[in-house]
N, C-alpha and C positions, 0 to 999 in steps of 0.2 A: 266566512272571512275570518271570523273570532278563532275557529281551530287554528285556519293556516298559519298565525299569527303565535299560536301554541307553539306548534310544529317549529314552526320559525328561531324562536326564541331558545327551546330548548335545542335545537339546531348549535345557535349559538354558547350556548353553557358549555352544552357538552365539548366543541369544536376546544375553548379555552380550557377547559379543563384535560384534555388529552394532549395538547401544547403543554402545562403546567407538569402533566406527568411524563412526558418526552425528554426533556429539561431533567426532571428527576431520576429518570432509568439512566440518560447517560451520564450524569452526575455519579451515580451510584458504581456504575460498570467502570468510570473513569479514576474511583476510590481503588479499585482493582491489580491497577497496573504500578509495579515499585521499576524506581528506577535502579539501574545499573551501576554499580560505586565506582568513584574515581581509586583509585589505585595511587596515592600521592609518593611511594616512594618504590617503586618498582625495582630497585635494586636488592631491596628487601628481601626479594622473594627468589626463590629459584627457578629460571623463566626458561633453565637448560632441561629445566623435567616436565615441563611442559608438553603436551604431543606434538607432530608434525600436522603443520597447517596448508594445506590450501587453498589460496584465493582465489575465484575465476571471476574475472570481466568481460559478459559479452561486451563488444561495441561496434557499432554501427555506426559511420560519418560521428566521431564523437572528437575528431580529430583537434577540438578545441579544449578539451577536457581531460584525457586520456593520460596524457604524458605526464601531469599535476596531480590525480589520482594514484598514478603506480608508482612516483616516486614521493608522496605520503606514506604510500604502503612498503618503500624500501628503508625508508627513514622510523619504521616500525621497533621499537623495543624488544618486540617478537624475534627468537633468535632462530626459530626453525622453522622458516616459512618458503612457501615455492607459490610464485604467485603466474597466472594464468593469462594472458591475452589474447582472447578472442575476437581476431579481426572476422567481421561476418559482410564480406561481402559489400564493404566500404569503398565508395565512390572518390571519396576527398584522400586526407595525406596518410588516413588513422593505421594503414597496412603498412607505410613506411615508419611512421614514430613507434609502432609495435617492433618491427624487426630492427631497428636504432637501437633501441633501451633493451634488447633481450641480446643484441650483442654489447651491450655495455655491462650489464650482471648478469651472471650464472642464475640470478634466482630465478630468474625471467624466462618463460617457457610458450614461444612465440607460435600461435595457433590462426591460421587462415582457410577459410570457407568462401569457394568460388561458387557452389554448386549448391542450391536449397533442392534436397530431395522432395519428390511430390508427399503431399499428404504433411509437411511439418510446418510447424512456422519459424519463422527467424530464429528469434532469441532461445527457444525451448530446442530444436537443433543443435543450435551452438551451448547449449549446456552441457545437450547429451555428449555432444564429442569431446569436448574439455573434460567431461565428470569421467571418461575413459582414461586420459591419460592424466589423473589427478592422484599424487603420489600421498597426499597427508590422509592421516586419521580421522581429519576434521576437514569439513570445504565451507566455507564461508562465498556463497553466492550474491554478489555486490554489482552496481551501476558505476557505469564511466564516468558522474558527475559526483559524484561522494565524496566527501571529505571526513579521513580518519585521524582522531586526533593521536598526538605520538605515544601513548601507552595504549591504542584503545581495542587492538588485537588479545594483549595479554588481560585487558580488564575484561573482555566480553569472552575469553577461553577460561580464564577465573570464576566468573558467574555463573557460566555453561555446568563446570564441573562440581561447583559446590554447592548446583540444585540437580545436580545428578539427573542432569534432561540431555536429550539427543537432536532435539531439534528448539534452535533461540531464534525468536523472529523480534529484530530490535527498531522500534521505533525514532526516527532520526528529528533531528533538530532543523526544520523548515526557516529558507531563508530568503524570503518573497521577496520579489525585485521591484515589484507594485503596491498599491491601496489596494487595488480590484483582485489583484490576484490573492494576496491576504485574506483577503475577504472568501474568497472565493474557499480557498486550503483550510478558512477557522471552520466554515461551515463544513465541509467535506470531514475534519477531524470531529466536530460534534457528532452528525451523521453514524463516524464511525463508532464512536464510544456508544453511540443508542445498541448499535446493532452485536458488538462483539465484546464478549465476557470475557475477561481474561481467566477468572476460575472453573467458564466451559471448557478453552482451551486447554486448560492445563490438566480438564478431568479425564482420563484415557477410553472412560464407558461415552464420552460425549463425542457426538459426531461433528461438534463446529472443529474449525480448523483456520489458521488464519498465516498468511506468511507476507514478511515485506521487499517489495524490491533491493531496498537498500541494504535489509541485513537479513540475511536466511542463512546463518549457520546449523549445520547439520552435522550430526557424526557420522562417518561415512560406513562404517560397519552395518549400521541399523538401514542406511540408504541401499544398499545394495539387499537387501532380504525384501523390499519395494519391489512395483511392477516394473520400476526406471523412467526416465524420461520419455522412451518411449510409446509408455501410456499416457501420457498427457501432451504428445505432440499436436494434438489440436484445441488445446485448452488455451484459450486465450488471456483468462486469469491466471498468467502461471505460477506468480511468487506463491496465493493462495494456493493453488495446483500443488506448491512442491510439498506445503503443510499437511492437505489433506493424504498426500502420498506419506510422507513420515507417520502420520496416525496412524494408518492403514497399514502400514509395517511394524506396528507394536511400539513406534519411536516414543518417549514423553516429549511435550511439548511446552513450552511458554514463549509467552507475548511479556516485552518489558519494554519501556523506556527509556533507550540509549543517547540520550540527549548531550552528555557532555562526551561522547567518544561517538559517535558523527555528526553530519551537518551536510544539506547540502539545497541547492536551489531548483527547486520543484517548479521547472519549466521557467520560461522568461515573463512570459504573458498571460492573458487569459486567452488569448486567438493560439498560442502555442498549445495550452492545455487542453484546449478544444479539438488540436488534433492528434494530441498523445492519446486522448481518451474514447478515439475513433475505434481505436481495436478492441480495447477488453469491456467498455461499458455497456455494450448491447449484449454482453453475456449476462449480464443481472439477470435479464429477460427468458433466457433460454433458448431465445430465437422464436418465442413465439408474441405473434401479433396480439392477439388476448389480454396476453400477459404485461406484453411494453404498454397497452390502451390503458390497464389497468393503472401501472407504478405511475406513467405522464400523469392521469386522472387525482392523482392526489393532491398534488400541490393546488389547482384551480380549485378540486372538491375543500380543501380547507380554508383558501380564500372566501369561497362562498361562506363558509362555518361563522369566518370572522366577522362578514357582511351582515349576520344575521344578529350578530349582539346588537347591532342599534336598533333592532327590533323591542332591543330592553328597555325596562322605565330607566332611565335618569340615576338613579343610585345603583343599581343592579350595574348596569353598563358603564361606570365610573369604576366599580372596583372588581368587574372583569378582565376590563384593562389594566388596572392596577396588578392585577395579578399577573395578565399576561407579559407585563415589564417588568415587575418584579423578580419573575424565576430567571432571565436570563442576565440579570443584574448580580443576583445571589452566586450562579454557578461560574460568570464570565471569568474573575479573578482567579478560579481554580483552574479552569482549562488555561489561561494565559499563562501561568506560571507554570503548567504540564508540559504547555506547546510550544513557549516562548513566542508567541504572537499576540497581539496588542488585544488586550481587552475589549477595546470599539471592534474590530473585529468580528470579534464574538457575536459583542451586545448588537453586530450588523447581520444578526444572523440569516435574517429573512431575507436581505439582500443577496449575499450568499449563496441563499439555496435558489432562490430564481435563477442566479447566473448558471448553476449546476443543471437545472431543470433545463435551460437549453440548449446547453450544452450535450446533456444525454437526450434530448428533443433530436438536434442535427446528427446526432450518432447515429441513431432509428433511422432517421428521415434517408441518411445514405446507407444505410442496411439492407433499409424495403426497397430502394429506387436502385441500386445497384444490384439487388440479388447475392448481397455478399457483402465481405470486409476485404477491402483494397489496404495492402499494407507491404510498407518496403517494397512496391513491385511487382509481389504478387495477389492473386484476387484466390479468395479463400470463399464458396458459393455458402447461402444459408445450411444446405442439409449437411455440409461438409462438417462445419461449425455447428449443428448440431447435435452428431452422431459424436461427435471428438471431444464433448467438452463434460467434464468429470465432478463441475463441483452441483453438487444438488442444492439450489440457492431457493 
């Protein structure tokens, strides 16, 4: 009985002490990331020698959103831009407000998809066909829910060029519509600062690779020396997909902080987020059962960790805890002001990551029970999703 009680204890030490340094890895990885500069007087600059740009938007039923995105992006400072609307196969108005606004400016280059070829999925489809008829030097890959502020083209082709990279993946300014869903977004941002180094990304011998929905610009020269979108037609992470492809093409890379040149609202709910995160989170996994047992296993394997400090005497367990409040206290401040999201938030971490935990729980649960990822319509089987998917996680 006196070992298990051993076991137990040291159970718990260790459990708070790999929290303590979790807290510190992404603390340290989130020192990493410099943000994108405001550009305060854009006149300044000569913005007619700047390259040609183009923007593509898939969108799918985004017909609430669409028309306020492209005409942000016409009201752009950017004087050489041709921007891209990919109507993919939208059931609501989004095929009529595309062909509206692309016969109201010439910049507007109106692109419809009736037909999802077998073997592709939606959005990485309608990349490849837009990235075909994409006339700029530069393609800035962006969502129909984004908000650009009015310089934030020429400040994010300024920064591109004056770190001499080919591929900028920009981090946007989160604008939660809830408590839960905050909560939910601080933790998913902790998360990711544990996991992704901005100075691996940016090392060309390192094979991480990282890309955001919201901002994947690319230079298109180095894009086309890639396999193309065609290789990652089954890649369900595909913003990450399009990073690992620019690496793999000799492209440099960086991850930055675009916070004051976008913004946008990362889902309505947490029941919303729940089924954005149907398609690409059970690629964490690989598609193998093992593997998903393993990653669910953590979170209850660390609750038990925590169960076991009150195994401890009395002062031991007073300032285990102490400690385990402490780091999220220390770090909360610096991610709030990275991510513009509230503090409590943060310091709500553990909240958070439950909501996540079931989040990628019901992902799984309709992976295995389905045989597949059901998306947009159509049903995509396990081995399909796992011959087709390109990032090695």
């Amino acid at each position: 009985m006196f070992e298990w009680l051993v076991v137990l204890k040291v159970i718990g030490v260790l459990t708070a002490t790999l929290w303590c340094l979790c807290w510190c890895r992404a603390w340290w990885h989130s020192r990493q990331y410099i943000d994108i500069p405001i550009n305060l007087s854009p006149e300044e600059g000569n913005l007619g020698a700047l390259p040609p740009l183009s923007v593509l938007i898939p969108a799918c039923n985004e017909a609430a959103s669409i028309e306020l995105t492209a005409l942000g992006l016409l009201e752009q400072t950017y004087t050489n831009l041709q921007l891209i609307l990919i109507n993919d196969r939208s059931t609501d108005e989004t095929g009529a407000i595309i062909d509206r606004l692309a016969a109201e400016n010439e910049k507007i280059t109106a692109i419809h998809i009736d037909v999802l070829p077998d073997g592709w999925l939606g959005k990485v489809h309608a990349l490849h066909v837009a990235t075909e008829q994409a006339a700029g030097e530069w393609l800035l890959y962006t969502d129909a829910d984004v908000h650009f502020e009015p310089n934030a083209l020429v400040e994010l082709m300024q920064f591109a060029q004056a770190h001499e990279i080919d591929h900028l993946a920009g981090l946007p300014r989160m604008k939660p519509s809830g408590v839960l869903l905050e909560i939910a977004i601080a933790a998913f941002y902790t998360s990711s600062m544990f996991f992704v180094s901005a100075k691996r990304v940016a090392n060309v011998d390192d094979p991480l690779a990282v890309g955001v929905g919201a901002l994947n610009l690319v230079r298109a020269s180095v894009l086309k020396q890639t396999e193309g979108f065609e290789w990652l037609k089954m890649e369900t992470i595909d913003d990450v997909g399009l990073g690992l492809m620019m690496k793999r093409g000799g492209g440099r890379a960086m991850v930055a902080r675009a916070v004051e040149q976008i913004s946008l609202e990362w889902y309505q709910d947490i029941t919303e987020m729940a089924g954005g995160l149907e398609k690409n989170s059970p690629g964490l996994t690989k598609y193998s059962l093992v593997r998903a047992t393993g990653l669910l296993a953590i979170l209850p394997v660390t609750v038990f960790g925590f169960v076991c400090t009150f195994y401890l005497p009395l002062i031991s367990l007073v300032a285990v805890w102490a400690a385990t409040i402490l780091f999220p206290v220390l770090f909360m401040s610096t991610f709030s002001r990275q991510s513009s999201l509230s503090r409590m938030s943060f310091f709500l971490f553990p909240v958070g990551l439950t909501m996540l935990w079931f989040i990628f729980a019901r992902a799984l649960l309709l992976l295995w029970s389905r045989g597949g990822v059901q998306w947009r319509g159509t049903q995509y089987g396990i081995e399909q999703l796992r011959s087709g998917q390109r990032l090695d996680l």
